[in-house]
TIMARNU-691638 format. One record per residue: residue in three letters; z, x, y of N, C-alpha, C in turn. Coordinates in steps of 0.05 Angstrom, whole numbers, plus 5000, padded with zeros to 4 digits. Layout:
BEGIN
 type  npz  npx  npy capz capx capy  cpz  cpx  cpy
  ala    Z    X    Y    Z    X    Y    Z    X    Y
...
//
This chain:
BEGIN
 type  npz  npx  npy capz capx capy  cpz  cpx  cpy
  unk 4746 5229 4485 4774 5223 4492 4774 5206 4517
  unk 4791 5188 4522 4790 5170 4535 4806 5186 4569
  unk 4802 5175 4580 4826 5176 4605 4847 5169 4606
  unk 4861 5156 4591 4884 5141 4579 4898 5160 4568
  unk 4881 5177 4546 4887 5196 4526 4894 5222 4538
  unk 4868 5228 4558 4881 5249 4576 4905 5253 4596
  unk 4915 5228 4607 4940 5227 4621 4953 5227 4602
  unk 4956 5217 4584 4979 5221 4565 4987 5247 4551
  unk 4967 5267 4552 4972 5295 4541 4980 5313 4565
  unk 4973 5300 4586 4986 5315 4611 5015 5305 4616
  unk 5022 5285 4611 5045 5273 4617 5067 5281 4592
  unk 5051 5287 4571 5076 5305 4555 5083 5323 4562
  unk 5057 5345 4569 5063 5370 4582 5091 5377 4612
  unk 5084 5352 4633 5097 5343 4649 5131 5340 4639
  unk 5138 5320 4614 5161 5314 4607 5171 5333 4600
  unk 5166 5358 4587 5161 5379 4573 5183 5392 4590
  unk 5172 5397 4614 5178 5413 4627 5198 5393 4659
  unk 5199 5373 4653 5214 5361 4673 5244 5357 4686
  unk 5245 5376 4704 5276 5380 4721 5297 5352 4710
  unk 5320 5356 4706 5332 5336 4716 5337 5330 4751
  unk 5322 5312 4758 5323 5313 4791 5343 5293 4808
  unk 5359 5280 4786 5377 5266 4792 5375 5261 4827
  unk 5354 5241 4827 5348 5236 4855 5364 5200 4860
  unk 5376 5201 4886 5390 5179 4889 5377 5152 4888
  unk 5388 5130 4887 5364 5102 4880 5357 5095 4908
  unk 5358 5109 4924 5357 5100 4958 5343 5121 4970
  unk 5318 5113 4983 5298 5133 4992 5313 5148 5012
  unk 5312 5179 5013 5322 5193 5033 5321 5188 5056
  unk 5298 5186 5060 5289 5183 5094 5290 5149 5103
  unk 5292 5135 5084 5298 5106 5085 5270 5094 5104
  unk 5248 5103 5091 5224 5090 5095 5210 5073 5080
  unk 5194 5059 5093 5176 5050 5074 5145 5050 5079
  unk 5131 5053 5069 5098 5054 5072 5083 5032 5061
  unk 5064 5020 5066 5053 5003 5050 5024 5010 5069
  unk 5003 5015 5046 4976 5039 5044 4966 5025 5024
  unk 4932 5025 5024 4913 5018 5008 4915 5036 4987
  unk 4906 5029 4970 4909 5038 4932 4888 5067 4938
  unk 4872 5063 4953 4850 5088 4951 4863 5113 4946
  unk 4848 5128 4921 4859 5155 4915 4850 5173 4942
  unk 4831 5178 4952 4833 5191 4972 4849 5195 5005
  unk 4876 5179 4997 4897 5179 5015 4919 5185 4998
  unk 4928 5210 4995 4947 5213 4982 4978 5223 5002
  unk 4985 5190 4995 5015 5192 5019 5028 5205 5020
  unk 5041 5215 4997 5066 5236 5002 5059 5261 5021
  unk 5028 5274 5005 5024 5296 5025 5021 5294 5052
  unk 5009 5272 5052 4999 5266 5087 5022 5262 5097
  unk 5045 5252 5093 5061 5251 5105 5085 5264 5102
  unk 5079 5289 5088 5101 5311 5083 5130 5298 5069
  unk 5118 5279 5050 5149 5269 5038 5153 5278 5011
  unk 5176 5283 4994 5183 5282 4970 5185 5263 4952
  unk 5191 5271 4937 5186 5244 4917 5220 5240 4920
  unk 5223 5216 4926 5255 5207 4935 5251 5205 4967
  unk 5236 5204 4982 5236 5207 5000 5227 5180 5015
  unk 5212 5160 5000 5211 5136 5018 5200 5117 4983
  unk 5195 5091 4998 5187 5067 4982 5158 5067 4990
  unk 5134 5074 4967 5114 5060 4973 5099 5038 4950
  unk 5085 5027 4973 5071 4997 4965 5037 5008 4970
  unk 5024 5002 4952 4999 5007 4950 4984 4981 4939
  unk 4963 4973 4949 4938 4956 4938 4917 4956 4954
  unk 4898 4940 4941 4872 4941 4958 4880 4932 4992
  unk 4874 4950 5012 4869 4940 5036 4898 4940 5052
  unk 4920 4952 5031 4947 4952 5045 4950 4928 5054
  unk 4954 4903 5043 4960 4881 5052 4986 4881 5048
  unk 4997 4861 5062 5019 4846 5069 5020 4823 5042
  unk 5012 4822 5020 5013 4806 5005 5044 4796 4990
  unk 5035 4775 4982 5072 4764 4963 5088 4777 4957
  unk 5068 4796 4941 5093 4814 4918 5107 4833 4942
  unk 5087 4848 4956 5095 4865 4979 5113 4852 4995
  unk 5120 4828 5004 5135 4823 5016 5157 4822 5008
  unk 5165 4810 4975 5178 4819 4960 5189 4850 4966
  unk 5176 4870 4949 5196 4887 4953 5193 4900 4972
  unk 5186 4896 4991 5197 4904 5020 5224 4889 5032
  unk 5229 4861 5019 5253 4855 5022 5272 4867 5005
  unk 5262 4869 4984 5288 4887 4961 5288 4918 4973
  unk 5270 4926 4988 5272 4946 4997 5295 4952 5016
  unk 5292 4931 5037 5304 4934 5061 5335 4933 5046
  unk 5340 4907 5037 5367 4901 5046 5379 4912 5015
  unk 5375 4914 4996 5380 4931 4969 5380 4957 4977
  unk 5354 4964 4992 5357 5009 4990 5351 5015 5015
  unk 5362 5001 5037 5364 5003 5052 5343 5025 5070
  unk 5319 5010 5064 5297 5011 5074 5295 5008 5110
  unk 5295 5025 5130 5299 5020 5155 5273 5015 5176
  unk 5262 5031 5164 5224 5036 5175 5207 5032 5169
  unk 5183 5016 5166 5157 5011 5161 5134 5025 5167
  unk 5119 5043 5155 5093 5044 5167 5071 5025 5154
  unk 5046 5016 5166 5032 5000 5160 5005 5025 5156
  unk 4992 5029 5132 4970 5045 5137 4947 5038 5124
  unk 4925 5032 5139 4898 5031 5129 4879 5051 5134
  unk 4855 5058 5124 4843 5074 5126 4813 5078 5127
  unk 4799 5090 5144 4769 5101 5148 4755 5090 5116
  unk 4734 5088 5115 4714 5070 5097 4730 5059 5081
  unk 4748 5041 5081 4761 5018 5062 4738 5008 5053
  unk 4747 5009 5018 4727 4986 5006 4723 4949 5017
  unk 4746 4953 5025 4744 4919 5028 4736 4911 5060
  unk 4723 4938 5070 4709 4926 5097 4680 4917 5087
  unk 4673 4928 5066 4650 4930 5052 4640 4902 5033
  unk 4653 4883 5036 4641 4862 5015 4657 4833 5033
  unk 4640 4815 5026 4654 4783 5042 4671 4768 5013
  unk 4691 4759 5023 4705 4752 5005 4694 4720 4986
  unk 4677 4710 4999 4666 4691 4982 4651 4702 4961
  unk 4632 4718 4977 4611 4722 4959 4618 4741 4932
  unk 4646 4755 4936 4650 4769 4921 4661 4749 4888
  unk 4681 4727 4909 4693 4707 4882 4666 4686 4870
  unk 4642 4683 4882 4620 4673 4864 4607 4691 4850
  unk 4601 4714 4859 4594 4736 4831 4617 4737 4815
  unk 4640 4732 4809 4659 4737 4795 4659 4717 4777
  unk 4654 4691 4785 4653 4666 4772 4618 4668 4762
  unk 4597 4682 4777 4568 4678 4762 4577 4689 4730
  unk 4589 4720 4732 4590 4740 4715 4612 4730 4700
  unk 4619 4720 4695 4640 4720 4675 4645 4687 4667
  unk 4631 4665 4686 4633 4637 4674 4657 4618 4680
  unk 4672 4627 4688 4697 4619 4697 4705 4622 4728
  unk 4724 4592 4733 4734 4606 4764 4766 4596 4761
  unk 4768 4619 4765 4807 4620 4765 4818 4611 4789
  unk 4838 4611 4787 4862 4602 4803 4870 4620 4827
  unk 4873 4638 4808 4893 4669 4830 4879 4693 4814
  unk 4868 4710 4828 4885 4712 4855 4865 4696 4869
  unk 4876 4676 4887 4862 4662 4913 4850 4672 4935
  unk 4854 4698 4941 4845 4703 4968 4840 4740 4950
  unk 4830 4758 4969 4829 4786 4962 4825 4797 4987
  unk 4836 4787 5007 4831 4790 5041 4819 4818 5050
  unk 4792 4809 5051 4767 4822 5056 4772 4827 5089
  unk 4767 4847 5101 4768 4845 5135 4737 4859 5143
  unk 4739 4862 5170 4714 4869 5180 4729 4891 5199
  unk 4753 4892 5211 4757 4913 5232 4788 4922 5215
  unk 4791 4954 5216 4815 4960 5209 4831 4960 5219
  unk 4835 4956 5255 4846 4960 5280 4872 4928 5274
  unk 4852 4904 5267 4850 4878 5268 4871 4872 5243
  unk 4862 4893 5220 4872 4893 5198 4906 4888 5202
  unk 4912 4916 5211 4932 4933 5217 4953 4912 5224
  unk 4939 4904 5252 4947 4881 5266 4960 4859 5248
  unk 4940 4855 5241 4947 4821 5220 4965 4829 5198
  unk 4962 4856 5187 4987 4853 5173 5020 4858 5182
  unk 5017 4865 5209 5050 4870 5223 5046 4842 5233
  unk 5031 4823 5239 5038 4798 5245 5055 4782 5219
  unk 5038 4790 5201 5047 4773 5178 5080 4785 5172
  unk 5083 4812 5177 5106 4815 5169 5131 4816 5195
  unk 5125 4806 5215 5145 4795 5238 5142 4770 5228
  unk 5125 4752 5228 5133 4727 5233 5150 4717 5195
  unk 5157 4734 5184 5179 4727 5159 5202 4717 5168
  unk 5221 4706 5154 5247 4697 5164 5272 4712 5155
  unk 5256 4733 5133 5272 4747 5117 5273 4780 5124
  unk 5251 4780 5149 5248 4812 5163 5261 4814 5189
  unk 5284 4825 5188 5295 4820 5224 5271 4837 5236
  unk 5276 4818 5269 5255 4819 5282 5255 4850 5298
  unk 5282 4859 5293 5287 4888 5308 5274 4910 5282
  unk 5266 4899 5257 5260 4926 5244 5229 4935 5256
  unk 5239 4966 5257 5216 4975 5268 5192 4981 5241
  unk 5164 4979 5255 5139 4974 5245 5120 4983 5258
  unk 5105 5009 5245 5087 5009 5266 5061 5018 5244
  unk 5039 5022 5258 5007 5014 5243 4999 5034 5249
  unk 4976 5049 5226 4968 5076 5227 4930 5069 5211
  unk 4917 5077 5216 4890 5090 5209 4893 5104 5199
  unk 4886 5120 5176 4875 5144 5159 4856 5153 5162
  unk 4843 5183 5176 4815 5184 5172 4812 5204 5146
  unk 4796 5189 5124 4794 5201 5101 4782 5227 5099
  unk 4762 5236 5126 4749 5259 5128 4768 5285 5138
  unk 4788 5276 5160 4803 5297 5165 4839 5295 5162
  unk 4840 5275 5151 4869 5273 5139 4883 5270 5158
  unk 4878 5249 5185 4895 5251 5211 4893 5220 5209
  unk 4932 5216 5215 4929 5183 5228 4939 5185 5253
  unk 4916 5155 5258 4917 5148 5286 4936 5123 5290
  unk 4953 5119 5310 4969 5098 5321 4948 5085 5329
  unk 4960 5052 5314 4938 5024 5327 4972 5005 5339
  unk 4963 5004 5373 4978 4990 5385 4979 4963 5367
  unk 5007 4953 5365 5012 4929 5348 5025 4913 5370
  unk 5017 4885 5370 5023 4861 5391 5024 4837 5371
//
């Protein structure tokens, strides 16, 4: 049986039994998070929220990427999204590989070299990370410059984030 197959027999079980939770289209706490895809940071708990409780954005490396900026704008000014956290975390895959070398094995192995995605922004420091992505998202035209934003570390070993001064 596949893994596909198994979420799906759990997710009947789930519907089965599922509250009507008639939760509002506007995150309670009127947050937003944007956190690397890694299963071993699981946001809601770490950060004691409900489900209704904030907007999150997940991908490799918690970037600041297009789409993310996207709905972080549909966030803000649609569901009135007020807060940002920025979170990266202790052994990120993507401190782990250089971003060239990764798109010429991609093109050895498979024969082809695509278009997009263009970049898969590989870093070397998470501190730096953090940084560069609250730069990217002040210097927008579409983020007032008073919304607050601030940058967090994950340590995957003891489930504690650390504040990284943002400039």
């Amino acid at each position: 049986m596949s893994a596909i197959d198994e979420v799906l027999i759990a997710n009947n079980s789930f519907s089965t039994n599922f509250p009507d939770q008639k939760l509002p289209t506007k995150p309670a706490r009127k947050l937003g998070v944007i956190a690397c895809m890694d299963y071993r940071i699981p946001i809601s708990e770490a950060l004691g929220l409900k489900n209704g409780d904030a907007v999150i954005m997940r991908n490799a490396g918690g970037i600041v990427t297009e789409d993310v900026l996207r709905s972080l704008i549909v966030a803000h000014y649609l569901l009135e999204v007020q807060e940002l956290m920025i979170i990266n975390h202790t052994e990120c895959g993507m401190l782990t590989f250089n971003e060239q070398d990764f798109i010429e094995k991609l093109e050895d192995e498979t024969g082809y070299t695509a278009v997009i995605p263009a970049h898969f922004y590989t870093f070397e420091n998470l501190e730096e990370n953090v940084i560069r992505q609250y730069r990217r998202l002040k210097s927008h035209p579409w983020i007032p410059h008073d919304f607050p934003i601030r940058g967090f570390i994950y340590d995957v070993h003891t489930g504690k984030l650390s504040e990284v001064a943002l400039k």
